[in-house]
C-alpha positions as CSV (number, residue, x, y, z in Angstrom):
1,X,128.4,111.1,107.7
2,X,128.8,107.5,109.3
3,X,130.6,104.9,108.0
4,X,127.2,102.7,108.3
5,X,125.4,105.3,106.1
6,X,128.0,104.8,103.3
7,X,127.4,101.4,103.2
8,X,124.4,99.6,100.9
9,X,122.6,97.0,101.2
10,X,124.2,93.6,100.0
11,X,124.6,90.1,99.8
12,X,127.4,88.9,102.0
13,X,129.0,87.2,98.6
14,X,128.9,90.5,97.0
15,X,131.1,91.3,99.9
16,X,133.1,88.4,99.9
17,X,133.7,89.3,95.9
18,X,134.8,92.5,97.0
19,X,137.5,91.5,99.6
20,X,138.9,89.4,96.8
21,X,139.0,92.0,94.0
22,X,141.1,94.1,96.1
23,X,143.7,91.2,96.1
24,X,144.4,91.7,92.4
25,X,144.3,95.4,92.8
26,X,146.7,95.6,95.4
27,X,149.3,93.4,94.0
28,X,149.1,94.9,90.5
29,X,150.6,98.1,93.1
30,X,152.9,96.3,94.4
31,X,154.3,95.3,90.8
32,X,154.5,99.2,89.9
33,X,156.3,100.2,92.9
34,X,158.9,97.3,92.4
35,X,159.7,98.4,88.8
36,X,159.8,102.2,89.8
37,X,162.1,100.6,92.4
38,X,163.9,98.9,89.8
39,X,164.0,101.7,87.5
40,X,167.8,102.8,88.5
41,X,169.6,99.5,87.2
42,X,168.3,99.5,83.9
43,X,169.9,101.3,81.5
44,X,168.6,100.3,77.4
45,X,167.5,103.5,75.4
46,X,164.4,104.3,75.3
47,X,163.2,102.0,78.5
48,X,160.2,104.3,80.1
49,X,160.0,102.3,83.8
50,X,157.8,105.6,84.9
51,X,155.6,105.1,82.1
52,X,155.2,101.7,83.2
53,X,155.2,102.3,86.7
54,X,152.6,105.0,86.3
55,X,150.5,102.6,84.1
56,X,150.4,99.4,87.0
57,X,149.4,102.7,89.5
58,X,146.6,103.6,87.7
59,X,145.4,100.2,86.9
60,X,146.0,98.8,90.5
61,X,144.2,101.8,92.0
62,X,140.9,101.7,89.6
63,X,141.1,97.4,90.0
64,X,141.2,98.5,94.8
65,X,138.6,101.3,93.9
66,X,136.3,98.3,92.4
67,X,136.7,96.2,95.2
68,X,136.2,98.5,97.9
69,X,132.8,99.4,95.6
70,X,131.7,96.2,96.2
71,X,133.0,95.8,99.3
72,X,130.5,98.5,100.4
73,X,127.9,97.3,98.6
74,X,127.7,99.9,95.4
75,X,125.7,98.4,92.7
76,X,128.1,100.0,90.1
77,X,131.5,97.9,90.5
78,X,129.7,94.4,89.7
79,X,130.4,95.0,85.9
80,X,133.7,96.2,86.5
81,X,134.6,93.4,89.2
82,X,133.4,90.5,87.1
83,X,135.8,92.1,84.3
84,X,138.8,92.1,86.8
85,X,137.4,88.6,87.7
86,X,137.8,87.2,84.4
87,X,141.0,88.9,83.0
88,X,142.3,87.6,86.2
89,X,141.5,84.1,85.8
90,X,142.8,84.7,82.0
91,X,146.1,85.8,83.5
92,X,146.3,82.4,85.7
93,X,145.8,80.5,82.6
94,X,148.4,82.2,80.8
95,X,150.6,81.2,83.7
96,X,149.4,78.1,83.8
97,X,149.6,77.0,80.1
98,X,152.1,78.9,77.9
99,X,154.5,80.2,80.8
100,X,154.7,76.3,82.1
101,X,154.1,78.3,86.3
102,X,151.0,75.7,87.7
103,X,152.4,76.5,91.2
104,X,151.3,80.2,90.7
105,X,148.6,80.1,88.4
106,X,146.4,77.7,89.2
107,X,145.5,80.0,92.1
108,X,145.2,82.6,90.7
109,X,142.9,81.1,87.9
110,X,140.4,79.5,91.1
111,X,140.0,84.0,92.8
112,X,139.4,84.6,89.3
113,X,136.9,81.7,89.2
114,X,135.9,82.3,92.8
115,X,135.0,86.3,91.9
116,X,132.5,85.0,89.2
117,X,130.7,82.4,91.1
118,X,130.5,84.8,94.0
119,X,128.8,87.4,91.9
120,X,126.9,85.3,89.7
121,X,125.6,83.4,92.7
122,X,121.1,83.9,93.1
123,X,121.8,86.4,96.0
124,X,124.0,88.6,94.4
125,X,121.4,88.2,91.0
126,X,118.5,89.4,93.1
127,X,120.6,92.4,94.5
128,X,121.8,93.4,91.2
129,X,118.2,92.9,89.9
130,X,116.2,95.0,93.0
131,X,114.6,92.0,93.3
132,X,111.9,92.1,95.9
133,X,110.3,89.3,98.8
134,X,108.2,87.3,96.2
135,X,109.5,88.5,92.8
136,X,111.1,86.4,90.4
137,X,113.9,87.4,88.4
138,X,111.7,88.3,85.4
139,X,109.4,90.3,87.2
140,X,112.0,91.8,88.6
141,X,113.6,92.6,84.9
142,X,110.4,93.7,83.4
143,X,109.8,96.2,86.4
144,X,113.1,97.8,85.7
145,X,115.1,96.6,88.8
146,X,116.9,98.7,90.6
147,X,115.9,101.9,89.0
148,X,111.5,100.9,88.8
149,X,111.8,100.5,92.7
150,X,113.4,103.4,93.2
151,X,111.1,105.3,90.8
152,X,107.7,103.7,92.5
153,X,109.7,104.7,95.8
154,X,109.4,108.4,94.2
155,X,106.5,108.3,92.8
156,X,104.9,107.2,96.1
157,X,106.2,110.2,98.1
Protein backbone atom coordinates (compact mmCIF):
# COMPACT_ATOMS: atom_id res chain seq x y z
CA UNK A 1 0.00 0.00 0.00
CA UNK A 2 1.36 3.67 -0.78
CA UNK A 3 2.59 5.88 1.54
CA UNK A 4 -0.18 8.46 0.12
CA UNK A 5 -3.01 5.95 0.97
CA UNK A 6 -1.89 5.85 4.66
CA UNK A 7 -2.16 9.29 4.91
CA UNK A 8 -5.72 11.23 6.02
CA UNK A 9 -6.99 14.03 5.31
CA UNK A 10 -5.84 17.12 7.54
CA UNK A 11 -5.34 20.49 8.36
CA UNK A 12 -1.76 21.52 7.76
CA UNK A 13 -1.67 22.72 11.78
CA UNK A 14 -2.72 19.29 12.66
CA UNK A 15 0.41 18.45 10.86
CA UNK A 16 2.44 21.06 12.10
CA UNK A 17 1.21 19.71 15.84
CA UNK A 18 2.45 16.58 14.88
CA UNK A 19 6.02 17.44 13.87
CA UNK A 20 6.19 19.12 17.22
CA UNK A 21 4.96 16.25 19.42
CA UNK A 22 7.57 14.08 18.11
CA UNK A 23 10.09 16.63 19.65
CA UNK A 24 9.11 15.66 23.20
CA UNK A 25 8.92 12.06 22.26
CA UNK A 26 12.16 11.89 20.94
CA UNK A 27 14.07 13.54 23.59
CA UNK A 28 12.30 11.77 26.40
CA UNK A 29 14.45 8.65 24.31
CA UNK A 30 17.28 10.32 24.36
CA UNK A 31 17.00 10.71 28.27
CA UNK A 32 16.49 6.81 28.59
CA UNK A 33 19.34 5.83 26.62
CA UNK A 34 21.64 8.36 28.56
CA UNK A 35 20.76 6.82 31.91
CA UNK A 36 21.04 3.17 30.59
CA UNK A 37 24.33 4.71 29.48
CA UNK A 38 24.90 5.88 32.77
CA UNK A 39 23.82 2.84 34.51
CA UNK A 40 27.60 1.38 35.05
CA UNK A 41 28.84 4.32 37.37
CA UNK A 42 26.22 4.23 39.83
CA UNK A 43 26.51 2.01 42.44
CA UNK A 44 23.59 2.74 45.62
CA UNK A 45 21.56 -0.43 46.51
CA UNK A 46 18.69 -0.89 45.21
CA UNK A 47 19.17 1.86 42.18
CA UNK A 48 16.98 0.07 39.08
CA UNK A 49 18.54 2.44 36.00
CA UNK A 50 16.84 -0.38 33.61
CA UNK A 51 13.68 0.05 35.21
CA UNK A 52 14.00 3.57 34.60
CA UNK A 53 15.49 3.34 31.34
CA UNK A 54 12.83 0.95 30.21
CA UNK A 55 10.12 3.38 31.66
CA UNK A 56 11.57 6.84 29.52
CA UNK A 57 11.55 3.96 26.36
CA UNK A 58 8.16 3.21 26.66
CA UNK A 59 7.01 6.71 27.33
CA UNK A 60 9.18 8.29 24.56
CA UNK A 61 7.98 5.69 21.98
CA UNK A 62 3.99 6.02 22.79
CA UNK A 63 4.64 10.26 23.08
CA UNK A 64 6.78 9.58 18.74
CA UNK A 65 3.86 7.09 18.07
CA UNK A 66 1.32 10.19 18.83
CA UNK A 67 3.05 12.54 16.73
CA UNK A 68 3.66 10.58 13.81
CA UNK A 69 -0.47 9.91 14.33
CA UNK A 70 -0.96 13.21 13.74
CA UNK A 71 1.54 13.76 11.57
CA UNK A 72 -0.40 11.49 9.19
CA UNK A 73 -3.48 12.80 9.86
CA UNK A 74 -5.16 10.04 12.23
CA UNK A 75 -8.02 11.45 14.09
CA UNK A 76 -7.14 9.30 17.16
CA UNK A 77 -3.78 11.03 18.51
CA UNK A 78 -5.45 14.61 18.94
CA UNK A 79 -6.57 13.64 22.59
CA UNK A 80 -3.43 12.07 23.27
CA UNK A 81 -1.17 14.94 21.62
CA UNK A 82 -3.00 17.79 23.48
CA UNK A 83 -2.21 15.62 26.74
CA UNK A 84 1.57 15.46 25.78
CA UNK A 85 1.03 19.24 24.86
CA UNK A 86 -0.04 20.27 28.16
CA UNK A 87 2.14 18.04 30.58
CA UNK A 88 4.76 19.41 28.41
CA UNK A 89 4.18 22.98 28.90
CA UNK A 90 3.65 21.87 32.76
CA UNK A 91 7.14 20.44 32.64
CA UNK A 92 8.57 23.97 31.25
CA UNK A 93 6.87 25.70 34.12
CA UNK A 94 8.27 23.51 36.58
CA UNK A 95 11.64 24.42 35.09
CA UNK A 96 10.83 27.70 34.95
CA UNK A 97 9.48 28.42 38.40
CA UNK A 98 10.61 26.03 41.17
CA UNK A 99 13.94 24.74 39.43
CA UNK A 100 14.95 28.63 38.86
CA UNK A 101 16.10 27.11 34.66
CA UNK A 102 14.13 30.25 32.41
CA UNK A 103 16.82 29.59 29.76
CA UNK A 104 15.35 26.06 29.26
CA UNK A 105 11.96 26.22 30.15
CA UNK A 106 10.52 28.98 28.89
CA UNK A 107 10.79 27.10 25.50
CA UNK A 108 9.67 24.45 26.32
CA UNK A 109 6.54 25.95 28.05
CA UNK A 110 5.78 28.14 24.37
CA UNK A 111 5.88 23.93 22.04
CA UNK A 112 3.74 23.09 24.81
CA UNK A 113 1.65 26.26 24.26
CA UNK A 114 2.29 26.11 20.47
CA UNK A 115 0.87 22.15 20.39
CA UNK A 116 -2.56 23.49 21.95
CA UNK A 117 -3.05 26.50 19.80
CA UNK A 118 -2.21 24.45 16.81
CA UNK A 119 -4.82 21.83 17.60
CA UNK A 120 -7.36 24.02 19.10
CA UNK A 121 -7.09 26.27 16.12
CA UNK A 122 -10.96 26.40 13.72
CA UNK A 123 -9.19 24.15 11.13
CA UNK A 124 -8.14 21.49 13.13
CA UNK A 125 -11.91 21.98 15.12
CA UNK A 126 -13.65 21.32 11.95
CA UNK A 127 -11.43 18.22 11.13
CA UNK A 128 -11.88 16.74 14.43
CA UNK A 129 -15.61 17.57 14.11
CA UNK A 130 -16.20 16.05 10.26
CA UNK A 131 -17.30 19.26 9.68
CA UNK A 132 -18.57 19.70 6.19
CA UNK A 133 -18.50 22.98 3.33
CA UNK A 134 -21.39 24.98 5.09
CA UNK A 135 -21.79 23.28 8.44
CA UNK A 136 -21.30 25.00 11.57
CA UNK A 137 -19.67 23.45 14.45
CA UNK A 138 -23.06 22.54 16.04
CA UNK A 139 -24.53 20.97 13.21
CA UNK A 140 -21.65 19.37 12.79
CA UNK A 141 -21.90 18.03 16.66
CA UNK A 142 -25.48 17.13 16.57
CA UNK A 143 -24.88 15.00 13.28
CA UNK A 144 -22.32 12.97 15.08
CA UNK A 145 -19.09 14.20 13.31
CA UNK A 146 -16.88 12.10 12.15
CA UNK A 147 -18.76 8.87 12.73
CA UNK A 148 -22.61 10.40 11.16
CA UNK A 149 -20.69 11.20 7.82
CA UNK A 150 -19.22 8.08 7.72
CA UNK A 151 -22.50 6.35 8.57
CA UNK A 152 -24.67 8.50 5.80
CA UNK A 153 -21.55 7.57 3.60
CA UNK A 154 -22.77 3.77 4.41
CA UNK A 155 -25.96 4.10 4.37
CA UNK A 156 -25.88 5.75 0.90
CA UNK A 157 -24.06 2.75 -0.73
Amino acid sequence: MPIADKISPAPREVRLAGAITLLPGVAVLVLGVMVLAQSGQSSAPGNNVYAEAGFYGLLGIAVVAVGIGLAFGKLWARSPGVVVALITAGIGVYLTGPSSLPGPGVPVVLVGLLVVYLLFRQPSRAWALGQQDGESEEEAARRGGIEGRAERRESDD
